[in-house]
C-alpha positions in Angstrom: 0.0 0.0 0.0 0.9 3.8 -0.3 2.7 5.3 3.1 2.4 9.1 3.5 5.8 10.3 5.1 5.5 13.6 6.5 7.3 13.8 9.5 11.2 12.5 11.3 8.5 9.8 12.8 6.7 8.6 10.2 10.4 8.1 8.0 11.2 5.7 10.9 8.3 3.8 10.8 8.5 3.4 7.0 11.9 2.1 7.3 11.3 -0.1 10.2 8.8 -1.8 8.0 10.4 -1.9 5.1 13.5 -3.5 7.2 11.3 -5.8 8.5 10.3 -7.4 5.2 11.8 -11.3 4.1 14.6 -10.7 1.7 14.3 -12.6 -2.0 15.9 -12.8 -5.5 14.6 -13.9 -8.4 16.9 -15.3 -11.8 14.4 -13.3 -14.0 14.7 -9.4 -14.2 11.7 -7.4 -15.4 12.1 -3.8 -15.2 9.2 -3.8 -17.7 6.8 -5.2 -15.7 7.7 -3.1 -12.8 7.4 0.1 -14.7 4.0 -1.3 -16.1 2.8 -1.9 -12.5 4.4 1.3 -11.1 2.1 3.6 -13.7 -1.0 1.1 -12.6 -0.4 2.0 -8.7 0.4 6.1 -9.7 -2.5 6.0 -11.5 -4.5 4.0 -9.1 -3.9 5.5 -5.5 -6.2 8.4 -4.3 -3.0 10.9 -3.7 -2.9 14.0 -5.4 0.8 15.6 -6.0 2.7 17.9 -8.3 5.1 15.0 -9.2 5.5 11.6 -10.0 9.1 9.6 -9.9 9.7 5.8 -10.4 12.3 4.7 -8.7 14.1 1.5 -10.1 17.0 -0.2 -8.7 18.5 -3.3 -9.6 21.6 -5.1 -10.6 20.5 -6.5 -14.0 19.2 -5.1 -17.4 15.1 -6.3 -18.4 15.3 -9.8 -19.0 11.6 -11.3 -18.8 8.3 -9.4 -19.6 8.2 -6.7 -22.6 10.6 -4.9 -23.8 12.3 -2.0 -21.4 11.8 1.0 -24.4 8.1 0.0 -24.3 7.3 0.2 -21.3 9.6 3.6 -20.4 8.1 5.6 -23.1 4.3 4.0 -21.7 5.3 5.9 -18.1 6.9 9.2 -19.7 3.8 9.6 -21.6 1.8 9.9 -18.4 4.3 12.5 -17.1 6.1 10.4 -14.9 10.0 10.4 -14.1 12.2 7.3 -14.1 15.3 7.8 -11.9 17.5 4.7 -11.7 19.9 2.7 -9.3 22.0 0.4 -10.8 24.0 -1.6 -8.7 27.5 -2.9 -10.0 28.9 -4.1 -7.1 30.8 -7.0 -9.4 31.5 -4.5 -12.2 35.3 -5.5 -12.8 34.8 -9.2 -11.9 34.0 -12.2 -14.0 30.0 -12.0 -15.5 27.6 -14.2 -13.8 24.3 -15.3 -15.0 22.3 -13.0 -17.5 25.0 -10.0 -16.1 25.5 -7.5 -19.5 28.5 -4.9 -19.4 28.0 -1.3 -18.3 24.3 -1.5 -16.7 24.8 2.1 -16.1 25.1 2.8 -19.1 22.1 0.5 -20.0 19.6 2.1 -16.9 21.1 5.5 -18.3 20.4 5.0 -22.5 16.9 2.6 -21.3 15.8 3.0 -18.1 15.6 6.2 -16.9 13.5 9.6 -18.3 11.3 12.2 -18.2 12.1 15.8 -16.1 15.1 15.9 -14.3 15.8 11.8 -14.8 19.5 10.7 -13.4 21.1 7.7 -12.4 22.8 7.4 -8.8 24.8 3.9 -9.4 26.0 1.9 -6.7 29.8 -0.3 -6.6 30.5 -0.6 -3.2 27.9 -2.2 -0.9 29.2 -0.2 1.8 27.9 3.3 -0.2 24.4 2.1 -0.9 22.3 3.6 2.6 24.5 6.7 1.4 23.8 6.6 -2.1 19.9 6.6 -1.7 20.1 8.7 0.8 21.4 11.2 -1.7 19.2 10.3 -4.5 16.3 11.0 -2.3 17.2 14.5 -1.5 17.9 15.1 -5.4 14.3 14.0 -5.6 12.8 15.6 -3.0 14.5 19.3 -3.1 13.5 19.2 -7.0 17.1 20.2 -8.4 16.6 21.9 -11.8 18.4 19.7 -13.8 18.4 19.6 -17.5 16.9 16.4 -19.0 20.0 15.8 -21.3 22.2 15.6 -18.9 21.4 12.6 -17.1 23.5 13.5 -14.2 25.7 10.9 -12.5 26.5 10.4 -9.0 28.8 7.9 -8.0 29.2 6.1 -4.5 32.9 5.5 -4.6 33.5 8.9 -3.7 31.4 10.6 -1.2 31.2 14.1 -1.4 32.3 14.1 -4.6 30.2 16.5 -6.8 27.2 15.1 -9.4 28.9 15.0 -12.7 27.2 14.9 -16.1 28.0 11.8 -18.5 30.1 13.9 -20.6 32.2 15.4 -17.6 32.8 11.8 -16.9 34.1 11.2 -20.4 32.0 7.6 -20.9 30.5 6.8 -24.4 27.7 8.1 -25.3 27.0 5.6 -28.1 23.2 3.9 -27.9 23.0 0.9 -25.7 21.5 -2.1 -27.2 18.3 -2.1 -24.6 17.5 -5.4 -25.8 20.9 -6.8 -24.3 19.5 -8.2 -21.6 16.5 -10.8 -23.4 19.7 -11.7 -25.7 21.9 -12.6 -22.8 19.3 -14.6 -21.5 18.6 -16.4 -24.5 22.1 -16.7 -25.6 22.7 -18.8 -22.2 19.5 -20.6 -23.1 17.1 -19.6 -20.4 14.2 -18.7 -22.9 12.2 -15.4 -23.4 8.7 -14.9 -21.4 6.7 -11.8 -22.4 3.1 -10.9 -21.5 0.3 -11.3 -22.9 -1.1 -8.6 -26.0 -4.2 -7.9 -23.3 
């Protein structure tokens, strides 16, 4: 269910629930579906606000359900942001699984959008409390940022100021945001979608 929090108290008690709650993993990723069902509960709660913001984290690219593109450009139409939190905590090790190279580039070129949208990824474990606690504020104080720039922040070094994708020199070439369905089949674990309903 939705959870107001407007007060020190009621940030606790979200967090002490939240905390509380059995911890799983699933082989599959679907940021798709997610996204779909995100809209579906935006759209579907009684709340009025001035702004809307998915938040996704994750450390895999879409896998499982409809394509990533699809779904993204289904929740910008509606006026609602994607932010995104990758987390490559085994970016320089060996791949496992369905893992693809440079997810932040991937959340960055097929994840994230609309006003304002930047990724905040995470490689060290030990910077993630820190790392969403930072993304939070960016989303709360509303931060004029310009769309293009798809600010980065990274947790390796705190304090360090957000930096744009160019200041950070990485390419800018188009991801493939299908890399994940083909890594999956490629290592022969199938492709599920959804129904056309």
């Amino acid at each position: 269910g939705w959870t107001i929090i407007d007060s020190k108290e009621a940030a606790h008690d979200f967090a002490d629930r939240i905390a509380a709650e059995p911890v799983y993993g699933e082989r599959r990723t679907s940021i798709s579906g997610a996204l779909y069902e995100a809209v579906n509960l935006i759209e579907g709660n009684d709340i009025v606000s001035h702004r809307q913001v998915i938040d996704v984290s994750g450390d895999g690219a879409n896998n499982s359900g409809p394509p990533v593109e699809e779904s993204r450009d289904f929740a910008l139409k509606r006026d609602i942001t994607i932010n995104g939190l990758p987390i490559l905590l085994n970016a320089n090790g060996p791949r496992q699984g369905y893992d693809i190279d440079h997810l932040d580039r991937y959340y960055k070129h097929c994840v994230i959008g609309g006003e304002g949208a930047f990724i905040a990824p995470v490689f060290d474990l030990n910077q993630l409390s820190a790392t969403i606690r930072k993304k939070l504020v960016l989303e709360i104080a509303g931060i004029d940022v310009a769309p293009e720039a798809a600010p980065a922040q990274y947790a390796e070094a705190p304090g360090r100021p957000m930096l744009t994708l160019a200041q950070l020199k990485l390419p800018t070439e188009k991801t493939d945001c299908m890399s994940g369905e083909k890594a999956r089949m490629y290592r022969g674990g199938g492709f599920g979608g959804f129904p056309d309903n």
